[in-house]
C-alpha positions in Angstrom: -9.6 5.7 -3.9 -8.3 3.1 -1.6 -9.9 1.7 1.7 -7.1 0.4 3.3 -2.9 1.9 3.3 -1.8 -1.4 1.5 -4.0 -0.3 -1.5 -3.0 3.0 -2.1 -0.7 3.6 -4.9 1.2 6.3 -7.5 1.2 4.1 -10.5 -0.4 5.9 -13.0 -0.9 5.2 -16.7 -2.4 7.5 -19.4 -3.7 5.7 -23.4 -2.2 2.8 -22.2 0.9 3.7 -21.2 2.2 3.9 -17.6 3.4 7.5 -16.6 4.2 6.9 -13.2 5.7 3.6 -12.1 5.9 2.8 -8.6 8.6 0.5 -7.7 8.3 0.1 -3.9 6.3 1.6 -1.4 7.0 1.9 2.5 4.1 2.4 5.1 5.3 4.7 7.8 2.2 5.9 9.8 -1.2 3.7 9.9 -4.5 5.3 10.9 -6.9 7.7 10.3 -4.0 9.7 8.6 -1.8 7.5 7.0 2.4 8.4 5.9 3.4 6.7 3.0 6.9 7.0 1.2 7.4 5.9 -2.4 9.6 5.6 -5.1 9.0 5.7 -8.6 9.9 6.7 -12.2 7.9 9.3 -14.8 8.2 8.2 -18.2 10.1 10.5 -20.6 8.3 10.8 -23.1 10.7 12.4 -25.4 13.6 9.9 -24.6 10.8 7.3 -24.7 12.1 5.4 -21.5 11.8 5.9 -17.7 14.0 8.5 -16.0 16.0 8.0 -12.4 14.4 7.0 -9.6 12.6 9.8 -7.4 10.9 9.6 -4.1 7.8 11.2 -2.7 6.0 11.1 0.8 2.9 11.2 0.7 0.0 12.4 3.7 -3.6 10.9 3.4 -6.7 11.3 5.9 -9.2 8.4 5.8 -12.7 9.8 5.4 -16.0 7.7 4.5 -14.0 4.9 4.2 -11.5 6.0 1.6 -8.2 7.7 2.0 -7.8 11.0 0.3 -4.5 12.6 -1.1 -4.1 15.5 1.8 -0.4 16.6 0.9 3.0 15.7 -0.5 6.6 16.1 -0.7 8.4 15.1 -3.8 12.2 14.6 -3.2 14.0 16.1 -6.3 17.1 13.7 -6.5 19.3 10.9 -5.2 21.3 13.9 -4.2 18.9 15.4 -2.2 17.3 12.5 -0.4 21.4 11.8 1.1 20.8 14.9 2.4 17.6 14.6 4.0 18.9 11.3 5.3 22.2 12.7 7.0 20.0 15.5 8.5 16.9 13.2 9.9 20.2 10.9 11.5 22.2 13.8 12.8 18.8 14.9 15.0 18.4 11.3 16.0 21.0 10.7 16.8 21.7 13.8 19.3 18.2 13.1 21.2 18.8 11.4 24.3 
């Protein structure tokens, strides 16, 4: 487990090989729960090479020192993240 936000991670590997790769990470919330939103790429094992890029948000708590995995949200597709986007600005954007 990681002590601090910048060191938690997705990148996972299995016999050698990595299953998940992260490609960038974004911090959103800092604290004793922390919000962080990645994207990555699972290994295909069949087609032997990475598939399209996919998102997740992730919720950790910070207890004993170390964060812990407390829920997550995996975002399906390119497609679907547009839409979460267009939603998240039309709300925004309506607040006063």
């Amino acid at each position: 487990m990681a002590e601090t936000v910048e060191d938690l991670t997705i990148h996972y590997e299995e016999d050698g090989v990595v299953i998940v790769k992260e490609l960038d990470k974004a911090i959103l919330s800092k604290g004793a729960w922390a919000t962080v939103m990645f994207r990555y790429q699972q290994w295909e094992k069949g087609k032997k090479e990475y598939g399209p890029d996919r998102y997740t948000i992730r919720r950790y708590r910070k207890l004993q020192g170390e964060y812990r995995a407390q829920g997550k949200f995996n975002i399906s597709s390119a497609d679907q993240a547009g839409k979460i986007i267009k939603v998240l600005q039309d709300w925004t954007m309506t607040e006063s």
